[in-house]
N, C-alpha and C positions, 0 to 999 in steps of 0.2 A: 613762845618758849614753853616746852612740854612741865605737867607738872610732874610731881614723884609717882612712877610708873606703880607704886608699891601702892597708890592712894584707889588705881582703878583696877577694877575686874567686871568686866562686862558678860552677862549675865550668856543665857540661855535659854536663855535659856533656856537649848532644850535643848532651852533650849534645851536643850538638852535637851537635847531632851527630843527634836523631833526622829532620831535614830531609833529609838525603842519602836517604833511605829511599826518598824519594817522585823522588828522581831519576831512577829507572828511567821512571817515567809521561813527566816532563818530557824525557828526552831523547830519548826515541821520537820525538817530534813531527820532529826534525831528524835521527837516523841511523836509522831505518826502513829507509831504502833501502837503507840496507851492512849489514842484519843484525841478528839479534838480541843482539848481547854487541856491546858499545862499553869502551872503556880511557878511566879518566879522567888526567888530566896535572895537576892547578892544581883550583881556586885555596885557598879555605880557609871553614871553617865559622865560622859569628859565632853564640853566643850571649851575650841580654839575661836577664842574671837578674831574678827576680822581688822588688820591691821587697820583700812582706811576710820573706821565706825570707830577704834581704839585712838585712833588721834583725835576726832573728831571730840571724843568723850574728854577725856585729857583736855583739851586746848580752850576747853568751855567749862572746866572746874567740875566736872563731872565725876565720881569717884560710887562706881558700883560696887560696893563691899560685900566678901563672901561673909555668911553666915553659917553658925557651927553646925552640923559637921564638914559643910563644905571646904573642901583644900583646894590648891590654888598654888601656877607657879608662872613664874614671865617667861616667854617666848621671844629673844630677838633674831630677827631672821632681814633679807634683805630687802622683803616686803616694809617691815617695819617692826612696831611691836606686836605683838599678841597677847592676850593672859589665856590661860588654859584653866578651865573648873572640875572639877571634880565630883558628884554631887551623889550623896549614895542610896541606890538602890533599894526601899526598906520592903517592895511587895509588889504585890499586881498578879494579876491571874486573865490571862491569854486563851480566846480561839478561836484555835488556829483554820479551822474551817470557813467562820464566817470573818475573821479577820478586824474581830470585834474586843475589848475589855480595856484593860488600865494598867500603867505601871508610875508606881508611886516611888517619889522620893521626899528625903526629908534635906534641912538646910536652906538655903535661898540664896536672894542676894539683897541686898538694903543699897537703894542710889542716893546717894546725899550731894545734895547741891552745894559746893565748900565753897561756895562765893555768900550765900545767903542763909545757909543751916537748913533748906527745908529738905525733905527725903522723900522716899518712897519704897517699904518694902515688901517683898514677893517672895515667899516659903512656901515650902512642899507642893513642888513641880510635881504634875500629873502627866502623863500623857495615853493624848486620848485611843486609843487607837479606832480604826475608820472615820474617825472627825480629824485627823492631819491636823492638829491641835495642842498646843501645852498649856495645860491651865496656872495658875498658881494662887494662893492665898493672901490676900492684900492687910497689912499690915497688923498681923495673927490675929485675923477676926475670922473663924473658921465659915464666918455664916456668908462669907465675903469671897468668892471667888472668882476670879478670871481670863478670858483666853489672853496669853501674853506672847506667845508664837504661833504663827501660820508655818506647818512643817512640810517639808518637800524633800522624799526618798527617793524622787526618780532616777537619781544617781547613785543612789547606796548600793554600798558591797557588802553582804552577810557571807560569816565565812559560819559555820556551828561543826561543833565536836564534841561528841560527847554529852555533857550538859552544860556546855557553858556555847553562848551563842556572841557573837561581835558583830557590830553594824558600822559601818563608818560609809562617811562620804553624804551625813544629813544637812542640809541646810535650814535656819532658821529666821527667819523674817519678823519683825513687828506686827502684830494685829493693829486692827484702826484704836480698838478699846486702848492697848498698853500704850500706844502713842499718845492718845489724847490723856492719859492718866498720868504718865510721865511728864510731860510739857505743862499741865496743871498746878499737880504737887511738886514739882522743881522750880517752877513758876518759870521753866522754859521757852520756847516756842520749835524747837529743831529739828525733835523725832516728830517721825512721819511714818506711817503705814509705809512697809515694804522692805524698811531697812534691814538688811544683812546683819544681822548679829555675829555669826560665826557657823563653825560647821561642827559637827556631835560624832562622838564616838560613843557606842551601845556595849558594854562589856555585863552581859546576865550570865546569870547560875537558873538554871530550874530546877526543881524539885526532883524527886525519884520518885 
């Protein structure tokens, strides 16, 4: 029996987060002509978790809670459920040439084991760019960071206009490290390298 849809939101997280990656490609299209490194400003990364990964979560007391300022809203579709995150944008600076830099967010998510009280939480999503990577901050020890998504763009769609650039279509996967750190501090054993989180949408502003 599922528990209360309202208790999980499964992360990104990149998850979110692995969509920004492909920013570099999409915002070329519009700052080419001022160079190669562009500053982003806004707005924030949305991922949709993946229905199966979302039962899974649920069905085993699992309960990934957004963190401020992340929002957050349910998804039910006929796949199943989904949660959608939201996770905003606070920085990073892109280039576009070598296809190299960072974009920063703030927010997380905290997983709390609601069978046992233990947790695990993971704020201010990085992502790497040319390391296909989302790092995160493990339980706000800044000295503490790391990779929590393996990202893969090879299906991303960048659409850019203007200054504002959209990526959709990222997928996001477990690293070995966030699986074995999760399954640890939840005192789990289920995440595994490779899992499907969900897929990312990229909405940035850059600078003028």
């Amino acid at each position: 029996m599922l528990r209360s849809p309202f208790r999980l939101l499964l992360p990104v997280l990149a998850l979110v987060l692995v969509l920004t990656a492909s920013l570099a490609g999409a915002a070329s299209a519009s700052a080419s002509a001022k160079g190669s490194s562009v500053r982003l400003v806004g707005d924030k990364t949305k991922l949709v978790t993946d229905p199966v990964t979302t039962r899974i979560l649920l069905d085993n007391g699992i309960s990934p809670q957004p963190v401020g300022p992340t929002r957050f809203d349910l998804l039910q579709r006929k796949s199943g459920l989904s949660v959608r995150y939201a996770f905003p944008i606070t920085g990073g600076t892109v280039d576009l040439t070598a296809l190299t830099g960072r974009i920063d967010h703030s927010g997380g998510i905290d997983f709390v084991n609601t069978e046992n009280g233990k947790s695990l939480l993971l704020t201010d999503f990085r992502i790497k760019l040319g390391k296909q990577v989302l790092t995160a901050e493990v339980n706000g020890d800044p000295s503490v960071r790391v990779p929590v998504l393996a990202l893969d763009y090879s299906r991303a769609k960048i659409v850019g206009g203007g200054r504002v650039v959209r990526i959709k279509n990222v997928a996001g996967t477990l690293t070995e490290t966030a699986a074995s750190a999760l399954n640890s501090s939840l005192g789990v054993t289920f995440f595994a390298p490779g899992i499907t989180l969900g897929t990312a949408q990229v909405f940035a502003r850059v600078a003028a």
